[in-house]
C-alpha positions as MATLAB code, in Angstrom:
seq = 'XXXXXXXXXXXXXXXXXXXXXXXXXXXXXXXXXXXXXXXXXXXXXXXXXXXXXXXXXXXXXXXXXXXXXXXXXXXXXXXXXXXXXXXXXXXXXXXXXXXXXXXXXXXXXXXXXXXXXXXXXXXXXXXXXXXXXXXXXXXXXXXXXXXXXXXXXXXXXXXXXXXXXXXXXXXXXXXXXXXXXXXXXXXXX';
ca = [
     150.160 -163.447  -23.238;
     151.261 -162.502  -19.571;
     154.777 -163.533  -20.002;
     156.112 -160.594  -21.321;
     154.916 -158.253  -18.370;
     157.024 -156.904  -15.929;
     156.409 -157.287  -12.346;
     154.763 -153.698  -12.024;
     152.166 -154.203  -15.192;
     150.835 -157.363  -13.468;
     150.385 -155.609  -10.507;
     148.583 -153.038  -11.967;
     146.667 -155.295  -14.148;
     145.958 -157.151  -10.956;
     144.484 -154.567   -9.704;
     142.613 -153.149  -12.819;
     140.910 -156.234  -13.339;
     140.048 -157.148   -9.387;
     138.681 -153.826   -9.331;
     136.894 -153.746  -12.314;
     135.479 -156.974  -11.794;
     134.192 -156.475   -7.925;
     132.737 -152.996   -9.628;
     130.646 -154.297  -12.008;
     129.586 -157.051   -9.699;
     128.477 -154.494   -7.050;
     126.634 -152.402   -9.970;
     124.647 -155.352  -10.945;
     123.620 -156.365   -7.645;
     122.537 -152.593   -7.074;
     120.477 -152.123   -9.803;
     118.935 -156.034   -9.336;
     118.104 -155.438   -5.691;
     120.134 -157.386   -4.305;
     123.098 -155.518   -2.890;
     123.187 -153.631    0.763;
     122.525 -150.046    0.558;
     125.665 -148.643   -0.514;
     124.068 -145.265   -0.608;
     123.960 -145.517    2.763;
     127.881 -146.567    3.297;
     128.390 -143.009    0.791;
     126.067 -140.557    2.194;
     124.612 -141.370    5.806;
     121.880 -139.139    7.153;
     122.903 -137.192    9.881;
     121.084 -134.327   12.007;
     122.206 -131.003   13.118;
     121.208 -129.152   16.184;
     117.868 -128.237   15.031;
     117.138 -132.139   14.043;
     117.318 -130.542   10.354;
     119.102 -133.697    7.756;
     122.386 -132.890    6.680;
     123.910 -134.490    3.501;
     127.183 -135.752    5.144;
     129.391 -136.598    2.068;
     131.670 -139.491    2.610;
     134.765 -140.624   -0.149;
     134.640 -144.138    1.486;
     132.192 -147.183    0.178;
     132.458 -150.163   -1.009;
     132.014 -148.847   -4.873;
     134.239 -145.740   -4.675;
     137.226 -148.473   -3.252;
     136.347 -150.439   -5.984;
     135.996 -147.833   -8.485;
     139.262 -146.487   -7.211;
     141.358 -149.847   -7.574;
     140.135 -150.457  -11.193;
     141.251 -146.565  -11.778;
     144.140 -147.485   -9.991;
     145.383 -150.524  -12.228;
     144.278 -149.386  -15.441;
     145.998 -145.960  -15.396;
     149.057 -147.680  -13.674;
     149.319 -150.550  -16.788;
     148.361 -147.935  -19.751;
     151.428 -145.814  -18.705;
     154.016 -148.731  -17.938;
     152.863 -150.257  -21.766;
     153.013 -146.944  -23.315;
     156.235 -145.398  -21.460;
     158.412 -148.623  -20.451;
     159.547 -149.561  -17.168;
     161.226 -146.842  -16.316;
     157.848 -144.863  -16.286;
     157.140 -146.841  -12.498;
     157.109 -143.537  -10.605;
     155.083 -141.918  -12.983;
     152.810 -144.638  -13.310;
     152.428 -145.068   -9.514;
     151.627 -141.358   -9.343;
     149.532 -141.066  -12.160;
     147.356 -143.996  -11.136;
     146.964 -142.861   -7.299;
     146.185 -139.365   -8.433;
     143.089 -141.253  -11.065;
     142.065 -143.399   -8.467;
     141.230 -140.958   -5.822;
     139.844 -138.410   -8.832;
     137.392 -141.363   -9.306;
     136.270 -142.200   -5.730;
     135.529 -138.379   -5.617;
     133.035 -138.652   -8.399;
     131.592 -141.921   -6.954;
     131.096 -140.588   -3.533;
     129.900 -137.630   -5.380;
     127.401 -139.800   -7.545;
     126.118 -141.580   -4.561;
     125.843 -138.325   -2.615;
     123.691 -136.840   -5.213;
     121.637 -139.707   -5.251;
     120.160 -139.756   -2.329;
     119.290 -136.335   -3.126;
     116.434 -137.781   -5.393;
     114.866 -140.328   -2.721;
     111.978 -139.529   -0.637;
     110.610 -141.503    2.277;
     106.763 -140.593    1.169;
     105.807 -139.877    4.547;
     102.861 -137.812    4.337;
     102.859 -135.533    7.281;
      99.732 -133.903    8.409;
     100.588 -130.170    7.416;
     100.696 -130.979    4.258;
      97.122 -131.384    4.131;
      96.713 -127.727    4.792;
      94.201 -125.944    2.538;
      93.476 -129.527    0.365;
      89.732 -130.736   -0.460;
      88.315 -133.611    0.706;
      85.457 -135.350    2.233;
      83.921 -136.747    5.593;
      84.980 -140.097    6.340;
      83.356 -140.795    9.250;
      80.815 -138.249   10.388;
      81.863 -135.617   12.850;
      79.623 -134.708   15.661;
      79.910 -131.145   17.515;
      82.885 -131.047   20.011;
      84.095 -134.645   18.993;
      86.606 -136.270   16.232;
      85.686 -138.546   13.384;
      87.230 -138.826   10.051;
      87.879 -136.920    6.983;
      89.322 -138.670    3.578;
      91.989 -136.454    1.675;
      93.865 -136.221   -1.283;
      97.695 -135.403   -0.348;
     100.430 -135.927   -2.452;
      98.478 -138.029   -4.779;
      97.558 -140.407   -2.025;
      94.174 -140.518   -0.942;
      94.475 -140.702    3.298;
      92.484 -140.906    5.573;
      93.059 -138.460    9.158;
      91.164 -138.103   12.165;
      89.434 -134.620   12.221;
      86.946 -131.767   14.151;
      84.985 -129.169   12.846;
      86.480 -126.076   13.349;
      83.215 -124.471   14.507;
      82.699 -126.532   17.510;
      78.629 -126.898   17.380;
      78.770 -127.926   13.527;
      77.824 -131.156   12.485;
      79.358 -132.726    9.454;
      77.839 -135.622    7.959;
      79.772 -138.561    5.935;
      80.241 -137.190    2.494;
      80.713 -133.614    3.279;
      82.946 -131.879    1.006;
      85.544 -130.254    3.216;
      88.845 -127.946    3.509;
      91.691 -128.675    6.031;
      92.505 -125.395    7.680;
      94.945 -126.617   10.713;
      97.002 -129.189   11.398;
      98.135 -131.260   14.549;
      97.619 -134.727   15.833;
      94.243 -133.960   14.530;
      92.900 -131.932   11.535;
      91.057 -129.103   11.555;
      88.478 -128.737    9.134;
      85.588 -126.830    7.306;
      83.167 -127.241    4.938;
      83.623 -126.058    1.483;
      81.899 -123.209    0.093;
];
């Protein structure tokens, strides 16, 4: 079966099937759990001046290398069977030119990605203006505990009374109206 190939198709083929085979064993573990984060190899989070996230897009991981040598060898092989021998510049080109097209889309799959996670940190100022209820009771001029529903995820923050003689017992049916370390709260009209 292999002994009519030139030196250049088993290269290639070399290559196709290396690649493809470390690809499909990297997908597998991915999707099974069991792989590194290779999103993270793609697309590392990085902050700018303001400490805002910036998507920094990177060609070079573990799949789009793989990706790119099974590219690599299978373009390479298709156009030495299909052309003949004399085809080895062509094919060289050919298959360097597919192999970096597909690392771009990789990198670029990977990049978009991460676009879709979310850490599910609930942050307290995103409990401004939501409903919920006293925890713990809160006394005038002290903190106790309020219960609220943010996100879908029922959490519980430490909390005053925005008027600071009121008295709000466990139970009370409140509104967030600030946010800090502490919440600021109301009761519900």
């Amino acid at each position: 079966m292999f002994d009519d190939l030139s030196g250049a198709e088993m290269f290639f083929l070399l290559c196709a099937i290396v690649g493809g085979g470390l690809f499909v064993l990297r997908s597998v573990s991915l999707f099974a759990g069991l792989g590194g984060d290779d999103m993270a190899d793609s697309a590392a989070d990085v902050a700018d001046a303001d400490g805002a996230p910036v998507d920094d897009f990177k060609m070079m991981s573990v799949h789009s290398l793989t990706a790119f040598l099974l590219m690599f060898g299978l373009v390479g092989f298709l156009i030495l069977r299909s052309r003949g021998p004399d085809s080895a510049v062509l094919a060289a080109a050919a298959s360097f030119l597919s192999g970096l097209a597909t690392m771009f889309v990789i990198a670029r799959l990977f990049s978009a990605s991460r676009k879709l996670q979310s850490d599910g940190t609930i942050y307290p100022k995103d409990a401004i203006g939501a409903d919920g209820s006293v925890y713990l009771e809160i006394r005038p001029g002290s903190i106790g505990k309020v219960q609220i529903n943010v996100n879908g995820a029922l959490k519980v923050f430490d909390a005053r009374a925005k008027a600071a003689s009121a008295f709000l017992a466990t139970g009370t049916h409140i509104k967030v109206v600030e946010a800090g370390e502490v919440l600021v709260v109301e009761t519900c009209q």
